[in-house]
SETIPA-559233 format. One record per residue (C-alpha): residue in three letters; x, y, z. Coordinates in steps of 0.05 Angstrom, whole numbers, padded with zeros to 5 digits, always signed. Layout:
N
alaXYZ
...
// end
This chain:
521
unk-00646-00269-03036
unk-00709-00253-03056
unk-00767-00276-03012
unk-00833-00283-03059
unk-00829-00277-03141
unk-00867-00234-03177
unk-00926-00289-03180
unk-00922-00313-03116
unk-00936-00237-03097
unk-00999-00233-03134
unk-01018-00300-03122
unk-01015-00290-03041
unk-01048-00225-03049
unk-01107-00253-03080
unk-01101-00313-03025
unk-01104-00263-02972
unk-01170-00220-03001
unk-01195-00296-02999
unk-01182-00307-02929
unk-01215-00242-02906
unk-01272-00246-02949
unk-01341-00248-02931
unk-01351-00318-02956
unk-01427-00322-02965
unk-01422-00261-03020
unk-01401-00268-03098
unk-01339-00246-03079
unk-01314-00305-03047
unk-01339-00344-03118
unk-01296-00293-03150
unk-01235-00296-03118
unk-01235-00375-03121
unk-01240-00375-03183
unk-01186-00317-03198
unk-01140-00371-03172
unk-01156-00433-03201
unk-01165-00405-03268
unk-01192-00462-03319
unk-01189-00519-03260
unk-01238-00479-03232
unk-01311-00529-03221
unk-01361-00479-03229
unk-01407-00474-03165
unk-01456-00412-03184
unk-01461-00342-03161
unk-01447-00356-03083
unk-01443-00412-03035
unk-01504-00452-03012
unk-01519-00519-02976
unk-01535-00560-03048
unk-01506-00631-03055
unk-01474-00613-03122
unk-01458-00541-03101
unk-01426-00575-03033
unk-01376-00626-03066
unk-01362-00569-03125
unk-01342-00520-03064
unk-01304-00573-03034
unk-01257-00588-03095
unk-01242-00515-03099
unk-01217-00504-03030
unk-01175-00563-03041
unk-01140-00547-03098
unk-01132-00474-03074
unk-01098-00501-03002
unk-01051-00550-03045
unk-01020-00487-03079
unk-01022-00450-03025
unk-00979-00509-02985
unk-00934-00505-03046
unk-00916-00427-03044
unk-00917-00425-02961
unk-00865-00475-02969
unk-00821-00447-03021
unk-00831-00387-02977
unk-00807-00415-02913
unk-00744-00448-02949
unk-00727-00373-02973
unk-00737-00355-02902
unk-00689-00411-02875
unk-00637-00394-02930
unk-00631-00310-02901
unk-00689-00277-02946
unk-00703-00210-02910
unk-00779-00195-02925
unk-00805-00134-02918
unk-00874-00114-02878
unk-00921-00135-02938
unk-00883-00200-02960
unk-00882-00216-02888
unk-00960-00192-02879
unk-00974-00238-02942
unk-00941-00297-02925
unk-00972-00292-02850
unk-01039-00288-02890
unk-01016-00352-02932
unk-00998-00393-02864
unk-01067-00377-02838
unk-01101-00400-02893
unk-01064-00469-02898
unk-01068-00475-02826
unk-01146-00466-02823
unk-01164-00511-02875
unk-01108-00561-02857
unk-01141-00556-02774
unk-01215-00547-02801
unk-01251-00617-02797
unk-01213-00626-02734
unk-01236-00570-02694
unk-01291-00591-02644
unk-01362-00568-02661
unk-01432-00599-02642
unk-01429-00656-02601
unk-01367-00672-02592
unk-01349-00606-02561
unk-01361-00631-02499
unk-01329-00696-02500
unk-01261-00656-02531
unk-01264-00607-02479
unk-01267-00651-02419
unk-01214-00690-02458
unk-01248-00752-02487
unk-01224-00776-02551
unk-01290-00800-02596
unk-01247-00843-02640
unk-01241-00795-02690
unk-01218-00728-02715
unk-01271-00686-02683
unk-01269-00706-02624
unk-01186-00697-02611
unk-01180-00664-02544
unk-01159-00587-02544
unk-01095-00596-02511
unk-01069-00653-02569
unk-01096-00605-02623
unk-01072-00542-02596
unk-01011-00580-02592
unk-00997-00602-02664
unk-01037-00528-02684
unk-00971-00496-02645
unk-00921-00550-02682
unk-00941-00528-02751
unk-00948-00457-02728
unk-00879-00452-02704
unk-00858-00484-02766
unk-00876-00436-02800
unk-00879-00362-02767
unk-00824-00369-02715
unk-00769-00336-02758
unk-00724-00277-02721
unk-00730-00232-02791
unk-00815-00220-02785
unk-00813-00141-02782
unk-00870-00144-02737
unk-00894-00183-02666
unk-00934-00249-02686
unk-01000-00262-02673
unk-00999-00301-02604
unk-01010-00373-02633
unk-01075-00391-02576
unk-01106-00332-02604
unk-01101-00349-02673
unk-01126-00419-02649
unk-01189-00389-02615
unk-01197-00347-02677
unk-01202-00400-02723
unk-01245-00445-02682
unk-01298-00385-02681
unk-01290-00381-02758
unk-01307-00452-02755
unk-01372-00453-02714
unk-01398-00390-02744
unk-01397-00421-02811
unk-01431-00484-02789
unk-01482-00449-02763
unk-01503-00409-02821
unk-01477-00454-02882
unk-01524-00508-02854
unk-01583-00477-02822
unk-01592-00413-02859
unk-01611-00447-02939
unk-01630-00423-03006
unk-01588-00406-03067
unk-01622-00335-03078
unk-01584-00281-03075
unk-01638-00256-03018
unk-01604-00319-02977
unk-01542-00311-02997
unk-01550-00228-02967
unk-01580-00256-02908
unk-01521-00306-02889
unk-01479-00251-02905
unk-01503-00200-02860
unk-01500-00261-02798
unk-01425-00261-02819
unk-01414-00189-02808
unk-01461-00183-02749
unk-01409-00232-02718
unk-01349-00215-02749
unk-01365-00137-02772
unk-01342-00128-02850
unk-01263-00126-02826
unk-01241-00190-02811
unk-01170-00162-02801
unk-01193-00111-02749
unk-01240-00158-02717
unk-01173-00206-02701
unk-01133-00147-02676
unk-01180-00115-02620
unk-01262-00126-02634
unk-01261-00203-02619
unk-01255-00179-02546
unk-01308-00118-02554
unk-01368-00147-02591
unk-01407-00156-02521
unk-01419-00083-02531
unk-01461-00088-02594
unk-01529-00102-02592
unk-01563-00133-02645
unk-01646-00122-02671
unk-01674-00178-02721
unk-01738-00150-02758
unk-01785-00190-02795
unk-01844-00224-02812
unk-01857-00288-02767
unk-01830-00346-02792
unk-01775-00333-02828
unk-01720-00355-02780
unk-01705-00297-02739
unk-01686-00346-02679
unk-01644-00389-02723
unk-01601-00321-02745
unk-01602-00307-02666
unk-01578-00375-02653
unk-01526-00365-02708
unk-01500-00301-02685
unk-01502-00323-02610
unk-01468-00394-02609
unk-01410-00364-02660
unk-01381-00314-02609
unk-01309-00310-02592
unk-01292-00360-02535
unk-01214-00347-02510
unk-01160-00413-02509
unk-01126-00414-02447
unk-01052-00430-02454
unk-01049-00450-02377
unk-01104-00501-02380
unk-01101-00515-02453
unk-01178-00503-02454
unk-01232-00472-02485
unk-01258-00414-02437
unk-01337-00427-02444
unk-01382-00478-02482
unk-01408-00450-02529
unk-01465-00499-02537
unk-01490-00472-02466
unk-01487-00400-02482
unk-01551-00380-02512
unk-01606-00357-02470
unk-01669-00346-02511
unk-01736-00310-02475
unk-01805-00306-02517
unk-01824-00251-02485
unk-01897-00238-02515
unk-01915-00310-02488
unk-01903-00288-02406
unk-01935-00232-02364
unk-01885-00173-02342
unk-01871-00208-02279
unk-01851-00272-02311
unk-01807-00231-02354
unk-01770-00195-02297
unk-01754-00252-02263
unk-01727-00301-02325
unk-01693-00235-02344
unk-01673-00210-02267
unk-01687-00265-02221
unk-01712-00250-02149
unk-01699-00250-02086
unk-01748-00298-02041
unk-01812-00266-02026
unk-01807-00215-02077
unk-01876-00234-02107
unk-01927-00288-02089
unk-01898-00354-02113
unk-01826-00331-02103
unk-01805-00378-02050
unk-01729-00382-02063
unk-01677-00340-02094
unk-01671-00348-02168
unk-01612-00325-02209
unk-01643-00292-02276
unk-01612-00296-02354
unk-01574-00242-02348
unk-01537-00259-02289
unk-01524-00330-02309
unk-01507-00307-02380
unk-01427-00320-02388
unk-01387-00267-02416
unk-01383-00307-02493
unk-01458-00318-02477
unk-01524-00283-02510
unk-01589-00269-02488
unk-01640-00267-02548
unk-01707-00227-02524
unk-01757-00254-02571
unk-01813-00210-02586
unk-01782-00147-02554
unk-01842-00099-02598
unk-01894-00135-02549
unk-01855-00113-02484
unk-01889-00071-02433
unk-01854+00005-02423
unk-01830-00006-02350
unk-01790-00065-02372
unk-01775-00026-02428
unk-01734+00025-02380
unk-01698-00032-02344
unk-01680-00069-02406
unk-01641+00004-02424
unk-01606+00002-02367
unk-01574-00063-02376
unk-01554-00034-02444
unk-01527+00028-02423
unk-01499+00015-02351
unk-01496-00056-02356
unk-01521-00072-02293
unk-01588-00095-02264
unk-01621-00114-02202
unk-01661-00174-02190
unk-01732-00170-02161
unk-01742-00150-02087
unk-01662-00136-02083
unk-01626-00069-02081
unk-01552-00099-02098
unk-01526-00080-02170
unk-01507-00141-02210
unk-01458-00143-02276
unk-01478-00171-02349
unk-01431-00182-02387
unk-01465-00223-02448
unk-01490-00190-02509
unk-01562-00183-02530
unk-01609-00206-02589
unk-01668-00191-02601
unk-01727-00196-02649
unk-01795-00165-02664
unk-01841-00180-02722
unk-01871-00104-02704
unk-01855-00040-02741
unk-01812-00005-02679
unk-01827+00058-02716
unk-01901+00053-02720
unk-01892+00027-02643
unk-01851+00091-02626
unk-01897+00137-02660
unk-01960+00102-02618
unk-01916+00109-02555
unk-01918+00043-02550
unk-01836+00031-02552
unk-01783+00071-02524
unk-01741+00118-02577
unk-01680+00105-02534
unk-01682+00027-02529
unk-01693+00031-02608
unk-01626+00074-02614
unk-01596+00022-02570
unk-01619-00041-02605
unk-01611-00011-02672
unk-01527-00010-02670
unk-01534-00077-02709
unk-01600-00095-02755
unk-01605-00163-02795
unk-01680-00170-02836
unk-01700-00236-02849
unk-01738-00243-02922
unk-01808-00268-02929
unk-01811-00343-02958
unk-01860-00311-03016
unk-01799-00256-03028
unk-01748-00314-03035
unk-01790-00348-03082
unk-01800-00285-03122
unk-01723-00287-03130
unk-01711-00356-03146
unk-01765-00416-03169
unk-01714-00465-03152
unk-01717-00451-03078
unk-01775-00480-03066
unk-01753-00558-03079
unk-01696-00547-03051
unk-01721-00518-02983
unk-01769-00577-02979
unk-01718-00632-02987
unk-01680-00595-02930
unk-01743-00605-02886
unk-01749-00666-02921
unk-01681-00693-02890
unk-01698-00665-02827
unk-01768-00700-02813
unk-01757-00765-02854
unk-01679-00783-02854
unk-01640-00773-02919
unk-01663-00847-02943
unk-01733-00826-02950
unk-01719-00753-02968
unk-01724-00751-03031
unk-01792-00794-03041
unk-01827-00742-02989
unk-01793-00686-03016
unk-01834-00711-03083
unk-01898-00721-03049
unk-01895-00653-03023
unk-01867-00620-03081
unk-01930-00652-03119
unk-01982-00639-03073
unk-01970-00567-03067
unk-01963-00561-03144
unk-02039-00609-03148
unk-02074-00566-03093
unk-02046-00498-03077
unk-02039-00440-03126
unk-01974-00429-03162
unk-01978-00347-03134
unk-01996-00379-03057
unk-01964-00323-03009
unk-01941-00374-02953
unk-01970-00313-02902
unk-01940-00367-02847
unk-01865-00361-02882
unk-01820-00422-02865
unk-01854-00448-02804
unk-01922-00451-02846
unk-01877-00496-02901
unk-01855-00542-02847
unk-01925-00556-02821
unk-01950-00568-02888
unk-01887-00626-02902
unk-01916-00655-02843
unk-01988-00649-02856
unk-01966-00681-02922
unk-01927-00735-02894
unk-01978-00748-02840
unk-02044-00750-02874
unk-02020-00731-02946
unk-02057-00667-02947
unk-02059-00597-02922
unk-02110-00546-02913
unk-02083-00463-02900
unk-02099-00437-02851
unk-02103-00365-02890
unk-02158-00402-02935
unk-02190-00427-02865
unk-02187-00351-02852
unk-02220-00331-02903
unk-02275-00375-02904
unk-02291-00362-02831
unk-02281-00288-02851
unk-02336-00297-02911
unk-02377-00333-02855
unk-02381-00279-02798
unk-02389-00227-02866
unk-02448-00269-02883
unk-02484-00280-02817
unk-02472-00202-02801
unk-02514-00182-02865
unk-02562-00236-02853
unk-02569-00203-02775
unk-02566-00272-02737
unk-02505-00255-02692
unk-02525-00230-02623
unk-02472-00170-02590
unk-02440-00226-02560
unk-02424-00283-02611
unk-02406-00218-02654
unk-02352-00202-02606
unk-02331-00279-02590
unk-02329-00286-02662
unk-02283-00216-02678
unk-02239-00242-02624
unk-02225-00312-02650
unk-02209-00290-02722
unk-02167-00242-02696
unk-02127-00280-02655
unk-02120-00333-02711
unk-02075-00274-02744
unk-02042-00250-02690
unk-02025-00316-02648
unk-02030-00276-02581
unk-02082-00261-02526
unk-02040-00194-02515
unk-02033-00176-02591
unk-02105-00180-02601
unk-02133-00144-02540
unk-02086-00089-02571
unk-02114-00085-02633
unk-02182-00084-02603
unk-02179-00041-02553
unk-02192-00095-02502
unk-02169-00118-02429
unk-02132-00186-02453
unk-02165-00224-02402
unk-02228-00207-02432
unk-02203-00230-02500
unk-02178-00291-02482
unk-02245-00309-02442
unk-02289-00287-02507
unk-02245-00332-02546
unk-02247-00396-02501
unk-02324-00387-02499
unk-02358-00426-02550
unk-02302-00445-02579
unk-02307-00511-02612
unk-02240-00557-02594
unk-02212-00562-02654
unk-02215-00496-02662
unk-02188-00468-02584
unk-02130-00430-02582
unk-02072-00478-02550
unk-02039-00423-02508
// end
């Protein structure tokens, strides 16, 4: 008896390059519509977080899992009635289960809030807040149903596996679909390369054996600030694999309590050792109890994200290598080895190369960051790319400050204000952070003034008082200082690029400083 026809063949192939597809690239656009044919809703080049976009995406999945019940089924009746498939019918049809299953389990899988309350067992009413062990429970009817047939010609994948699997697929896609926005392709790449970062670019291989080895790989976000290198960290970090336990029917970690981010350009090297480290009581003045540091409270599905890691001073440097290549570490003032077994992030807005060449960053840490590099586009490159992702960016930071009843009037007023006030070629030097100030500066006090045209006047002003001569040595310096530091952001970056003991900066630009105009760190 035969198992699949000819079309159901083709059709489950094309289902299962759909299941393993990166789903933020074209490809996944394609494929969909390779199966719907003319019922598919057209949706654009990839997937992004658009109302239309979102319900057009929606209807496509839909149809796609109601023919893929359809075949599964006819599949499983040829299995009941003796068919004998061989290792790629069986391989297929797996592929076709999976699919159903995930998108049949998807809304119910616990994710943001009501992790917590599933986990510890407490029903929220409704579907996303099931507890684990009910779930898992009717996950392992309908997977039985299914797979458990004597004739497979090869050993199932263990159904809490599968389980934990698919509830990783599920967070990770949360946390890019809706954080990471835009509908350029630039935004579309960069969602993308978060998938692979957590997933690497074979799903199938990832299921088998990497799932359980990703700890290993380190991972270096580059560029400029403000363009949401913590939000890919945060992506990256809170989608890792966490294990279901068959014994306790559990999740084995939170993942809503598993990332550890450090700024480390906003804390002096001893500060940084000991959130990294911890100490021992006594090991420096102030340390009057022991302290456990990131890295040793960091679970084993956890990440620590090292924020800044260009600004870090060479003997942390050294120890920061060790935990990468040893993966142990000793807190401050203690001699006893201690185990991480996290993964790390981390971020710089600095060229590491132009850092290594100035000796400034270890060539060795950079080979040992570098296993895994993500670069976040500038807002004024996405804009380049695409003119409609400017409204649509703001009315996602509309929603967020406002509420979506007031959205889209604010959205408007921003949308308007920038077209009335600011040129149509403005660079946005302060990326995505510098939008979100100016939708609040706009809904505040319905106006906004840059703070790269504040620059440049002040800039025009010292240029004008130097060729006039009516700056002494030391309003010159106080002066230098301040519009430096209004670039850089940081007492240490700007002592750098001056040549300059940062204490000295940071007095020169407190001194004279007006208050509206006084650093706030």
């Amino acid at each position: 008896m035969a198992f699949f026809t000819p079309s159901q063949r083709e059709f489950a192939r094309v289902i299962a390059r759909l299941a393993y597809c990166n789903p933020f690239l074209p490809e996944r656009v394609d494929l969909e519509r390779e199966v719907l044919g003319a019922d598919f809703i057209e949706v654009g080049p990839v997937w992004s977080k658009r109302a239309a976009m979102a319900v057009a995406n929606s209807e496509n999945v839909q149809k796609i899992v109601y023919r893929v019940e359809h075949v599964a089924r006819e599949a499983r009746e040829a299995l009941v009635k003796g068919a004998q498939p061989d290792a790629e019918d069986w391989g297929l049809y797996q592929d076709l289960v999976f699919f159903l299953l995930f998108h049949h389990y998807y809304d119910e899988l616990p994710v943001g809030l009501d992790f917590e309350q599933a986990q510890g067992g407490r029903s929220k009413g409704n579907a996303a807040g099931q507890p684990p062990q009910r779930l898992f429970e009717l996950f392992s009817r309908d997977y039985v149903f299914y797979l458990d047939f004597p004739v497979q010609p090869e050993e199932t994948v263990p159904v809490e596996h599968i389980f934990a699997c698919f509830f990783q697929v599920r967070r990770a896609f949360r946390h890019i679909y809706e954080y990471i926005v835009g509908e350029s392709m630039l935004a579309a790449r960069l969602r993308a390369a978060i998938w692979q970062s957590i997933f690497t670019y074979d799903m199938r291989r990832y299921r088998r054996t990497l799932f359980a080895r990703m700890s290993d790989v380190s991972c270096l976000i580059t560029g400029p600030s403000g363009t949401g290198k913590e939000l890919v960290a945060r992506a990256i970090g809170m989608s890792r694999y966490i294990p279901f336990s068959l014994e306790s029917k559990r999740f084995l970690g939170d993942y809503s309590v598993s990332f550890f981010p450090l700024n480390l350009s906003a804390l002096s090297p001893t500060l940084i050792e000991s959130e990294l480290f911890g100490h021992r009581r006594g090991a420096f003045t102030g340390a009057l109890q022991d302290r456990a540091g990131w890295f040793e409270v960091c679970p084993p599905v956890g990440s620590v994200f090292l924020d800044e890691i260009g600004e870090v001073d060479l003997p942390i440097q050294v120890k920061l290598l060790r935990v990468l290549e040893s993966r142990t570490f000793q807190r401050l003032g203690d001699t006893r080895d201690l185990t991480f077994q996290g993964k790390v992030i981390a971020a710089t807005n600095r060229n590491l190369s132009e850092e290594i060449q100035a000796g400034r960053f270890r060539r060795d840490l950079y080979y040992r960051l570098c296993s895994d590099m993500i670069v976040t586009p500038s807002l004024q490159e996405q804009l380049y790319e695409s003119a409609s992702f400017l409204p649509n960016l703001v009315r996602f930071i509309a929603v967020r400050l406002a509420g979506a009843e007031e959205a889209e009037s604010l959205a408007d007023e921003i949308l308007n204000w920038i077209e009335s006030n600011l040129p149509s070629d403005y660079p946005w030097p302060g990326n995505f952070r510098e939008l979100e100030q100016c939708a609040r500066n706009i809904m505040i006090r319905r106006s906004y003034q840059p703070e790269c045209l504040r620059e440049t006047a002040d800039g025009q002003d010292l240029s004008r008082h130097l060729e006039e001569g009516r700056l002494t040595a030391d309003e010159l310096l106080g002066r230098y200082c301040r519009l430096v530091y209004k670039r850089t952001g940081s007492y240490q970056e700007t002592a750098r690029r001056l040549e300059l003991d940062h204490r000295t900066v940071k007095s020169r630009i407190q001194k004279g400083a007006s208050p509206d105009t006084l650093p706030a760190d």
